[in-house]
C-alpha positions as CSV (number, residue, x, y, z in Angstrom):
1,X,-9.5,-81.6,-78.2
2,X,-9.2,-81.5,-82.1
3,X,-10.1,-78.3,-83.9
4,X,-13.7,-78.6,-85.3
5,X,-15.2,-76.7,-87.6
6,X,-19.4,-77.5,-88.4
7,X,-19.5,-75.6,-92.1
8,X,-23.7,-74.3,-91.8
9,X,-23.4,-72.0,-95.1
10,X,-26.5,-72.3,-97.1
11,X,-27.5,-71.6,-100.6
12,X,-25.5,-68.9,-102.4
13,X,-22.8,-68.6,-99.9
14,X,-22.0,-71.9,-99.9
15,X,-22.1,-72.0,-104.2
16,X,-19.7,-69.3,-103.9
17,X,-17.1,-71.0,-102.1
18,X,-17.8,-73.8,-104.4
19,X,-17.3,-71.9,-107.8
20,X,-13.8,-70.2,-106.6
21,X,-11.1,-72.5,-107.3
22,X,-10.0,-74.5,-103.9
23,X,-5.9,-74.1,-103.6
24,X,-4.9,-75.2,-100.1
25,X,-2.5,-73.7,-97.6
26,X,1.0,-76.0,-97.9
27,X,2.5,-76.4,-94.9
28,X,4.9,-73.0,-93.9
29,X,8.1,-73.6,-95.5
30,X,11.4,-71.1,-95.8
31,X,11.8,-72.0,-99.4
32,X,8.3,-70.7,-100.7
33,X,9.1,-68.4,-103.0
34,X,7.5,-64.5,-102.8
35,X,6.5,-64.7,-98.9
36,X,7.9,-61.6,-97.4
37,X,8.7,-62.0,-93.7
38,X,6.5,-59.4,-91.4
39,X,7.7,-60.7,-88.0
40,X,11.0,-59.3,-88.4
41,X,10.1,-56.2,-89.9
42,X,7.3,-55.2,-87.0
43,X,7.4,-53.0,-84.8
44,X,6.2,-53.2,-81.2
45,X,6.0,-49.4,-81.2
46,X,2.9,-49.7,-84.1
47,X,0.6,-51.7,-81.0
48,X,-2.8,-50.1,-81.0
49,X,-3.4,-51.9,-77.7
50,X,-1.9,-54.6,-75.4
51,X,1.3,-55.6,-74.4
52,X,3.3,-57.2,-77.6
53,X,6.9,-58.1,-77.3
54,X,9.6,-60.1,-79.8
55,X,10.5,-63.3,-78.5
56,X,13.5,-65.1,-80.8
57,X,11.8,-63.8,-83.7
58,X,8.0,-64.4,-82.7
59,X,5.5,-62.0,-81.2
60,X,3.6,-62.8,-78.1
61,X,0.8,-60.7,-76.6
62,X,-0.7,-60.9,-73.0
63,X,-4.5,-61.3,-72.6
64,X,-5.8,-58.1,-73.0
65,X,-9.2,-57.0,-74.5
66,X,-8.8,-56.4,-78.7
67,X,-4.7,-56.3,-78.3
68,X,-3.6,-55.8,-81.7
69,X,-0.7,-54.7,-84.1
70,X,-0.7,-52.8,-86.6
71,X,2.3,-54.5,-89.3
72,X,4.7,-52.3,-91.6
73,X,3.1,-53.3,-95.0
74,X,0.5,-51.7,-97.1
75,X,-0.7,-54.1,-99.8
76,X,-1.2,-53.0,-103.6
77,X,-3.6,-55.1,-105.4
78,X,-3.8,-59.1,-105.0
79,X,-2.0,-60.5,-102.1
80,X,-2.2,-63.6,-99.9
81,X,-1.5,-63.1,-96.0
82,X,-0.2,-65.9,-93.5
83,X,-0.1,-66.3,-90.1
84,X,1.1,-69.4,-87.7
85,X,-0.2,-68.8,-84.4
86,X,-0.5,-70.3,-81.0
87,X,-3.3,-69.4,-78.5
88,X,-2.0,-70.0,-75.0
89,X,-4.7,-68.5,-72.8
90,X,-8.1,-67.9,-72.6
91,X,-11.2,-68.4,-75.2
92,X,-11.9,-65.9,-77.3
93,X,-10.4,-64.6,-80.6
94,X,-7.6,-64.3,-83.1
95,X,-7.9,-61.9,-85.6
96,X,-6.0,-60.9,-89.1
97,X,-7.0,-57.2,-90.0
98,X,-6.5,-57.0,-94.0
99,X,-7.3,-54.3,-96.4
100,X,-9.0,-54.7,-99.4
101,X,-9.6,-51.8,-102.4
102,X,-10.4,-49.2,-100.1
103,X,-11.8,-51.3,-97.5
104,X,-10.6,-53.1,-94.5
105,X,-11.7,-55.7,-92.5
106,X,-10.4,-58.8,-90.3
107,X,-11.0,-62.7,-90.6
108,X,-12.0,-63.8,-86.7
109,X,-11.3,-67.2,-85.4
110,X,-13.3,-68.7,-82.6
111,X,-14.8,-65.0,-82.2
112,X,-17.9,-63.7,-79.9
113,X,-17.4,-66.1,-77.8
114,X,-19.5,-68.9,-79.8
115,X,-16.9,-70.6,-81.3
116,X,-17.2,-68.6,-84.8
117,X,-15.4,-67.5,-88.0
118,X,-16.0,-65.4,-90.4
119,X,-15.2,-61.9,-92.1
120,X,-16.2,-58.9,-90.5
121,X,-17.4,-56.0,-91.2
122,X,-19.5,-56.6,-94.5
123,X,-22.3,-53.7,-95.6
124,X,-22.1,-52.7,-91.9
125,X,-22.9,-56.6,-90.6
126,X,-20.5,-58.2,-88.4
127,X,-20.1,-62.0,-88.8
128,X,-22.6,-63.2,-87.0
129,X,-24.9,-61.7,-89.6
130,X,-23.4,-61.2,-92.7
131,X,-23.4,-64.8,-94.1
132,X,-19.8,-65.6,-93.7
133,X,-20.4,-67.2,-90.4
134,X,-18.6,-70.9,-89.8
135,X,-20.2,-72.6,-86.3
136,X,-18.4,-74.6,-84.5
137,X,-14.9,-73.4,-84.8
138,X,-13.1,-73.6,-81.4
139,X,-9.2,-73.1,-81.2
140,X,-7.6,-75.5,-79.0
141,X,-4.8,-73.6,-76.4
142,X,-1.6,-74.7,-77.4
143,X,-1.9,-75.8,-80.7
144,X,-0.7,-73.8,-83.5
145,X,-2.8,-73.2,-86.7
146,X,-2.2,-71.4,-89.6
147,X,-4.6,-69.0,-91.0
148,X,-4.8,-67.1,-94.1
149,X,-6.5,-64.5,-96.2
150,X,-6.4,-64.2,-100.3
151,X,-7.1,-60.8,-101.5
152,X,-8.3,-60.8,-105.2
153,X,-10.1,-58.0,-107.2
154,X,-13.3,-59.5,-107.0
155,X,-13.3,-61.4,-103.6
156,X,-12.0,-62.3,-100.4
157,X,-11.1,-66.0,-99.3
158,X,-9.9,-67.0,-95.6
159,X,-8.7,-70.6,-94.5
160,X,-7.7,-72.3,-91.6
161,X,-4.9,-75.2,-91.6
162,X,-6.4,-75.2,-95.5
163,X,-9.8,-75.2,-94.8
164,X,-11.8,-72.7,-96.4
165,X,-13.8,-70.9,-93.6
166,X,-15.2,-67.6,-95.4
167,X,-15.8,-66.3,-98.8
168,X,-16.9,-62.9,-100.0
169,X,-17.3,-61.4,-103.6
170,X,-16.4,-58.3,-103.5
171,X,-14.0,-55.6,-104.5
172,X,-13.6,-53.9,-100.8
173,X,-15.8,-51.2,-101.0
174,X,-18.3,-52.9,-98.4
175,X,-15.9,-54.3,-96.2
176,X,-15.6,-52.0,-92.7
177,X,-13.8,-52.4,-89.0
178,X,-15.4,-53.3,-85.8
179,X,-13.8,-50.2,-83.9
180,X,-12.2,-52.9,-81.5
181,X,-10.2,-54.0,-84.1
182,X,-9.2,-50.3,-85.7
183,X,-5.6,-49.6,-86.3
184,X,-3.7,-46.0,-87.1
185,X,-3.1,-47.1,-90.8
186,X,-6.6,-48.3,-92.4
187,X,-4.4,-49.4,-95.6
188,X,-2.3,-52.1,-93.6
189,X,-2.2,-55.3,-92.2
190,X,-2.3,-56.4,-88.8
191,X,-3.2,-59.2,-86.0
192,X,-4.9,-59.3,-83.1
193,X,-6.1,-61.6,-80.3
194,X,-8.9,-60.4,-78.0
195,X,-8.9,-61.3,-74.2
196,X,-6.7,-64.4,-75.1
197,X,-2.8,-64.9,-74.7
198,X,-0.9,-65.5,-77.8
199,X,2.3,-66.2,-79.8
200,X,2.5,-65.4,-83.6
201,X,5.3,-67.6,-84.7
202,X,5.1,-66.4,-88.4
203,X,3.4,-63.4,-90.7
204,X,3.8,-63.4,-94.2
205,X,2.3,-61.5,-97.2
206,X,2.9,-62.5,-100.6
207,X,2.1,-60.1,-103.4
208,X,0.8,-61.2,-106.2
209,X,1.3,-60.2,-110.2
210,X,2.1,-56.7,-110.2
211,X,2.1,-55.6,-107.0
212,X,5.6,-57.5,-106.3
213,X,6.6,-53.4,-107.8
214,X,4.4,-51.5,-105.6
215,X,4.7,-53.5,-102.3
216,X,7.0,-50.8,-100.6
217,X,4.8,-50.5,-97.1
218,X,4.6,-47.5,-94.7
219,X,4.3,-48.1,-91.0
220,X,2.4,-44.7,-90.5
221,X,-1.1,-44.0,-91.6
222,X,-0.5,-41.4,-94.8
223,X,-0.6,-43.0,-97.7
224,X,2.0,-41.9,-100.4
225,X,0.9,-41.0,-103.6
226,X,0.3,-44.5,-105.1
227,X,-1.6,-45.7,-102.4
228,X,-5.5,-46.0,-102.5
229,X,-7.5,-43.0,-101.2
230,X,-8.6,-43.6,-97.8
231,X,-12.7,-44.7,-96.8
232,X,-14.8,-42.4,-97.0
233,X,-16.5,-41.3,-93.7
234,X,-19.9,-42.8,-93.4
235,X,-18.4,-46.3,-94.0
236,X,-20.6,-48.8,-91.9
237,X,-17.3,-49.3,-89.6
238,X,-18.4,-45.9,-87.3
239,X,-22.0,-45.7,-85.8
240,X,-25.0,-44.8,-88.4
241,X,-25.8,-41.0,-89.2
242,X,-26.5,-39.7,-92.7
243,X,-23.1,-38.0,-94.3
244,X,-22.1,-34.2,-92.9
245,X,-22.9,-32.0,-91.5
246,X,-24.1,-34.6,-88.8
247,X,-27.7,-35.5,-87.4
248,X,-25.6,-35.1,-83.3
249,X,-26.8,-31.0,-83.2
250,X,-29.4,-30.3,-80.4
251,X,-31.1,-29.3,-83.7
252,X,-30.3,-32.6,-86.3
253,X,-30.3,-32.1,-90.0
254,X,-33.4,-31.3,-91.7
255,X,-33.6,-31.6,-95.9
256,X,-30.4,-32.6,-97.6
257,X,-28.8,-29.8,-99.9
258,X,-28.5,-30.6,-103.5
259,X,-31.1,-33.0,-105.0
260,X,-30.7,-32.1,-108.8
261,X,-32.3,-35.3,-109.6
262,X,-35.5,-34.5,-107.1
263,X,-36.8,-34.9,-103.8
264,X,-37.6,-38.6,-101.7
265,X,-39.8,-37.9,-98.5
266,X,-38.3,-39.8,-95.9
267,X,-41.4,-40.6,-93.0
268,X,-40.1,-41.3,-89.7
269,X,-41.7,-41.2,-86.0
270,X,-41.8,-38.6,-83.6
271,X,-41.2,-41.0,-81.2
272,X,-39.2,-44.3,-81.6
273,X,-38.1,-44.6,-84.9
274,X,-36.0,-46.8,-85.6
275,X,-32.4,-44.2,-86.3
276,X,-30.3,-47.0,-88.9
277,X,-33.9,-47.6,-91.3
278,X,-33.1,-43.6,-91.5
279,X,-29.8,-43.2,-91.7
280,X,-28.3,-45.7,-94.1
281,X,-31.2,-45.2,-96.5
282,X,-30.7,-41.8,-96.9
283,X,-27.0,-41.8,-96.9
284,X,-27.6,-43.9,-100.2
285,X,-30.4,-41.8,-101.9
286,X,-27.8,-38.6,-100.9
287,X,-24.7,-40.4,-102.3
288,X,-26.9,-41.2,-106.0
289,X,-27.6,-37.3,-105.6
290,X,-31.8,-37.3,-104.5
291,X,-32.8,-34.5,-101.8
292,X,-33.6,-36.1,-98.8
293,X,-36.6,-34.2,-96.7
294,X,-37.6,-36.0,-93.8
295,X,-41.4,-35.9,-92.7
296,X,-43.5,-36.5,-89.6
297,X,-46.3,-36.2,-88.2
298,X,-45.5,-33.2,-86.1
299,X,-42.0,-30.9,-87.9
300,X,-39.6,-30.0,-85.3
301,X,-37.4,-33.2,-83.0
302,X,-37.9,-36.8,-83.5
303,X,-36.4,-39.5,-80.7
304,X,-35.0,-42.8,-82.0
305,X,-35.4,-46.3,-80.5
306,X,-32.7,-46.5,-78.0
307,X,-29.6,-48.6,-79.3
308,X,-31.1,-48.3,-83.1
309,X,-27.8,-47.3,-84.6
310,X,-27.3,-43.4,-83.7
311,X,-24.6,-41.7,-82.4
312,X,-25.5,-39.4,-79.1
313,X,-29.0,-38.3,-78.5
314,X,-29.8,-39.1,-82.4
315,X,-32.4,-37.0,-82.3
316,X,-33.2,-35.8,-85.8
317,X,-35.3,-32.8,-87.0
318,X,-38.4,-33.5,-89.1
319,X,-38.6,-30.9,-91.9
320,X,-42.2,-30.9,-92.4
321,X,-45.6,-32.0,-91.1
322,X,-47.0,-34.4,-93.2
323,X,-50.3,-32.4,-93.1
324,X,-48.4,-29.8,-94.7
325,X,-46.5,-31.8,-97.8
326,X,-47.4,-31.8,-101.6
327,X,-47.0,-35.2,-103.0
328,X,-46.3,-33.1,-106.3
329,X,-43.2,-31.9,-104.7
330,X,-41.3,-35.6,-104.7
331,X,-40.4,-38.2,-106.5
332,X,-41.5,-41.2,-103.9
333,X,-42.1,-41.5,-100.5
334,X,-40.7,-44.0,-98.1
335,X,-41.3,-44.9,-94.3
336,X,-38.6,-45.7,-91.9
337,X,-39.6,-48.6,-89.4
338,X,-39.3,-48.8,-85.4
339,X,-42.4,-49.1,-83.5
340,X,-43.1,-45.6,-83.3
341,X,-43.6,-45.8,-87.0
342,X,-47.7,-47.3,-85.8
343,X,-49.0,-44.0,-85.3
344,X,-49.9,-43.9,-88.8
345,X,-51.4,-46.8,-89.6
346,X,-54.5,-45.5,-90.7
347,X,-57.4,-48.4,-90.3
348,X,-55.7,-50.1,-87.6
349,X,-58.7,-51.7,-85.7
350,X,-57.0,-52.0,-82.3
351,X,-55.0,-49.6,-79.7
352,X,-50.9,-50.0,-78.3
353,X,-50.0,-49.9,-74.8
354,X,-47.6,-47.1,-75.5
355,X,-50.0,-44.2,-76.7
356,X,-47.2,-42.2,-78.6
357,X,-47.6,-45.6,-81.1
358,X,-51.6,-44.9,-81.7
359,X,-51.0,-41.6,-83.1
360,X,-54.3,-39.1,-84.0
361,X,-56.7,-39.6,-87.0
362,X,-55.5,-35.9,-87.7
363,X,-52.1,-37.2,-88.1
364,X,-53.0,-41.3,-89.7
365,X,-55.4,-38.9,-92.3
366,X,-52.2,-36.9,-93.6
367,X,-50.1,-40.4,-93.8
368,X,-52.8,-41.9,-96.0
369,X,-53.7,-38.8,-98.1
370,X,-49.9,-39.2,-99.1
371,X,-50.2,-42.5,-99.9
372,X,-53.0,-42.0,-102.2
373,X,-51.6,-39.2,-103.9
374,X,-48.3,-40.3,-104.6
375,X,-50.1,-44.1,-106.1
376,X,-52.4,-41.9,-108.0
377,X,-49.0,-40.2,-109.6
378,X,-47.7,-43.0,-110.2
379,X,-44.4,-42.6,-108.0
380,X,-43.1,-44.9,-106.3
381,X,-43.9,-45.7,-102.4
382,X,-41.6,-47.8,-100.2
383,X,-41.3,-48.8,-96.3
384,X,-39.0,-50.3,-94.3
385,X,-39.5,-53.0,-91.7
386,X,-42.3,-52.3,-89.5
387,X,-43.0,-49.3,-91.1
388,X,-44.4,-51.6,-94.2
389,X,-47.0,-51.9,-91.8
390,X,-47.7,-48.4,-92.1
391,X,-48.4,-49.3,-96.1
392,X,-50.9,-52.4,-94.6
393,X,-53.1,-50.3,-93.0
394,X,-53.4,-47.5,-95.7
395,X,-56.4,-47.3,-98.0
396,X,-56.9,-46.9,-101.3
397,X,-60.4,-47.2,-103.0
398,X,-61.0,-49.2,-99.8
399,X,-58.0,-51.3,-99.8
400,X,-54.9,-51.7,-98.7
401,X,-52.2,-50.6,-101.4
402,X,-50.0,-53.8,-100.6
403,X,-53.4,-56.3,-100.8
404,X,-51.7,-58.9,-103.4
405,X,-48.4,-57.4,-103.9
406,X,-45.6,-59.0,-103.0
407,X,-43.6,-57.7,-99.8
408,X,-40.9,-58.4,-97.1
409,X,-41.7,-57.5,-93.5
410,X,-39.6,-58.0,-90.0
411,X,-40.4,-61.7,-87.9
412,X,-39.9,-59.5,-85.2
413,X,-42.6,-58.8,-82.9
414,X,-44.9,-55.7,-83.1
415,X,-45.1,-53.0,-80.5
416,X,-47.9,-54.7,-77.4
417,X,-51.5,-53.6,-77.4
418,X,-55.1,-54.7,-78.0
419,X,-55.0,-55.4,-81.8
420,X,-59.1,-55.9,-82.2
421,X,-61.2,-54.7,-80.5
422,X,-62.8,-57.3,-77.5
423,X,-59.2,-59.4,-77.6
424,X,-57.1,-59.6,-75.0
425,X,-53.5,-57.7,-74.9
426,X,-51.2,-59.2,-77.0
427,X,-47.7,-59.0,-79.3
428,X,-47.9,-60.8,-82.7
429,X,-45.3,-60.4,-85.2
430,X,-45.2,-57.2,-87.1
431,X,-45.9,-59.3,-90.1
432,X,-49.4,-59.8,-88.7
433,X,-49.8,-56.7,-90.6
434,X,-48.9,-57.2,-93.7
435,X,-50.7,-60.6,-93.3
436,X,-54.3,-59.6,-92.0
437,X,-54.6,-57.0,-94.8
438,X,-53.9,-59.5,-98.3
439,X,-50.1,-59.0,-99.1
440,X,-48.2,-61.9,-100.6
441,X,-45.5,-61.9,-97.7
442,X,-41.8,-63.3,-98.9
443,X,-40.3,-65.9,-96.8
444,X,-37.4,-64.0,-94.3
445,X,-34.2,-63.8,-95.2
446,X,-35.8,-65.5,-98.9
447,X,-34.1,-63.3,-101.0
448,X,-30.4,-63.5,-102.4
449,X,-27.8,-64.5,-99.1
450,X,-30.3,-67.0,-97.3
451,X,-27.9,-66.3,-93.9
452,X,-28.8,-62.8,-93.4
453,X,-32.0,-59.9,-94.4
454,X,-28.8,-58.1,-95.8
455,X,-30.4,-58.2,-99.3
456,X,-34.5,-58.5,-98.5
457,X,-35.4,-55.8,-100.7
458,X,-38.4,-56.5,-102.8
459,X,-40.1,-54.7,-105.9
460,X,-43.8,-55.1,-106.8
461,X,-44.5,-52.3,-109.3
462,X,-44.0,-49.2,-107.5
463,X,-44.0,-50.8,-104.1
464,X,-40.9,-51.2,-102.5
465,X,-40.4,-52.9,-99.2
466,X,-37.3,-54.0,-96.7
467,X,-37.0,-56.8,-94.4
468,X,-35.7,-55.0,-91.1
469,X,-33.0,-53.0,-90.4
470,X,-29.9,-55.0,-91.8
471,X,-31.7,-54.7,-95.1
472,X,-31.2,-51.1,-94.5
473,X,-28.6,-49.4,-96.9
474,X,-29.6,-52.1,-99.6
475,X,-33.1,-50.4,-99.7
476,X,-31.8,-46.7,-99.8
477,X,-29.3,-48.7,-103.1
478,X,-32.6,-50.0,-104.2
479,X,-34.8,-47.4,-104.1
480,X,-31.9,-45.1,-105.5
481,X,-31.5,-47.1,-108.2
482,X,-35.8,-46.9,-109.5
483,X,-35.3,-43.1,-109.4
484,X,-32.2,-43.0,-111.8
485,X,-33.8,-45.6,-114.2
């Protein structure tokens, strides 16, 4: 069977393949001139994992889960990196781990078992979401391919026997590992296979411009003094949780320190909020230099939806009641989605099967008091998937504050209940919401990459809303970003 490769990019990631110039892979050739030879320089002794051995100058690995080695070169600047491979057992992935600026990330071939490639991570998004996705790519045992990555300033570009599969603009800053893939040095390159036997018959880098001087490589993870600072912490490659001290105390972190530039409210649930529509957005309001104080309806612990992004319990501390905040005291206001987010949607008509979602009118009262006040300020309001919902059911001289303003919302379905009175139990999507009280609801995944929610963020006025939870950290950049104008 033939390799096959069904290209399904849409709108601007396919134009941006398009507008890079296309310079295919030549065949692998001794003569080329600038390739340095990895193969004989690695070390078996660098393996993060799996059983890797030198065979008359190729390396072979057994079929072990995420087996991968870490090689001795640390790129500077622009590079392009080869590899001729063979998979000789099993179905699932082989992977190139590259860094980029002061990220790092791997190009997957036939990965998660559906026969994809892509980059991954990007913004926290593996490739099944982050709109460098290829369908249909399935490696044929025993045939050898050759794959590469090209590293420039401004993007990443990854082929297959000269096939562009992937292409990303960026300068590395977004790019992240799965932990799978992780290796000691997060500055060098690598390959991997996962669960699948394989030979790498050649690995090549070739520097490019300048950084033919600086491409001396270290096969230990401290960099010397001209290589790039390391990540910093709360990159999207580890779980979700809000930059130190960390949310994993019996106690969680209450109100950020700092804030010169003021105070955001952040709104979550006592009960099933949704931890990564918390996190990320305030690890982005914190990192623009805002004071974050989180809010609910009762101060004191807050659980997250299971599997929502946390690390641990997750629990996180609410600051303050919302019966006992001052709108006067903050710049804006935002509320964090999950289900649990329902208990305070004020003139919702109907009731949820889970009772923690209906909340009190004590409790939906103090929710839309805020609201008002902080519209009648003129600062800015904002939710965050389901909790948009939240901003549906408000009211304002008798309305609801999103009634004709344009907004994003999850597809995903609401939390089940009665939802008017005399209907039967039901499930609609959270949209529903947004729909049954006026707004002008965007189409999903409408706005910038049309593969992924990534970017759904949408501005009407001083409303700000988010798709879901991949739209997550671009809402905290978002929302960030009105405050400092």
């Amino acid at each position: 069977m033939d390799f096959r490769c069904l290209m399904t990019k849409r709108g601007a990631g396919l134009l941006a393949s398009l507008l890079l110039p296309v310079v295919l892979s030549a065949p692998l050739s001794a003569a080329e001139e600038g390739w340095i030879d990895l193969a004989a320089k690695a070390d078996p002794a660098q393996a993060a994992a799996g059983e890797w051995r030198k065979v008359d100058g190729e390396w072979t690995t057994s079929a072990v889960a995420a087996a991968r080695l870490q090689l001795p070169y640390t790129p500077q600047g622009e590079y392009d990196f080869r590899v001729q491979f063979t998979r000789t057992s099993g179905q699932h992935s082989i992977a190139l781990i590259f860094p980029h600026g002061t990220g790092q990330a791997t190009f997957e071939l036939d990965a998660w078992g559906q026969h994809l490639a892509g980059l991954q991570r990007i913004a926290g998004e593996d490739l099944r979401q982050n709109g460098t996705q290829t369908e249909g790519c399935t490696l044929e045992n025993g045939k050898t391919y050759t794959a590469v990555v090209e590293v420039r300033h401004d993007h990443v570009r990854a082929l297959l026997d000269g096939k562009v599969l992937a292409t990303h603009r960026s300068d590395g800053s977004d790019l992240s590992m799965l932990p799978l893939w992780r290796i000691e040095n997060t500055h060098a390159l690598g390959i991997g296979s996962y669960a699948a036997a394989a030979t790498f018959h050649r690995i090549e880098v070739r520097p490019l411009g300048n950084a033919t001087q600086l491409a001396a490589a270290s096969s230990n993870s401290t960099p010397s003094s001209s290589t790039p600072m390391p990540r910093p912490s709360t990159t999207a490659s580890r779980p979700v949780r809000p930059s130190a001290p960390t949310t994993t105390t019996p106690a969680g972190r209450g109100a950020s320190p700092g804030g010169g530039k003021g105070s955001v409210l952040l709104v979550i649930a006592n009960t099933d909020f949704f931890y990564r529509e918390y996190a990320e957005p305030r690890q982005e309001l914190e990192r623009a230099g805002f004071r974050v104080v989180v809010g609910a309806g009762r101060k004191g612990a807050c659980t997250p939806h299971n599997g929502s992004g946390q690390t641990g319990s997750g629990v996180v501390q609410a600051d303050i009641a919302l019966a006992d905040v001052d709108a006067a005291d903050y710049r804006a206001i935002m509320f964090s989605g999950g289900w649990g987010s329902s208990m305070y949607q004020f003139a919702f008509p109907g009731e949820y099967i889970n009772r923690a979602y209906n909340g009190d009118r004590q409790t939906k009262a103090a929710a839309n008091r805020l609201i008002n006040e902080f519209i009648a300020q003129d600062k800015i309001v904002g939710a965050l998937c389901h909790g948009v919902s939240v901003l549906a059911w408000a009211r304002v001289d008798g309305k609801s504050p999103i009634a004709g303003k344009n907004v994003v919302a999850p597809t995903r379905d609401g939390p089940a209940g009665v939802y008017s009175p005399g209907a039967g139990r039901t499930q609609p999507s959270s949209r529903w919401n947004e729909e049954a009280n006026g707004a002008r609801l965007s189409p999903p995944q409408s706005i910038g990459n049309p593969r992924s929610s990534i970017d759904d963020v949408l501005v009407d006025g001083k409303i700000i809303t988010g798709e879901d939870d991949i739209a997550a950290r671009q809402f905290g950049v978002v929302l960030a970003r009105m405050l400092s104008e």
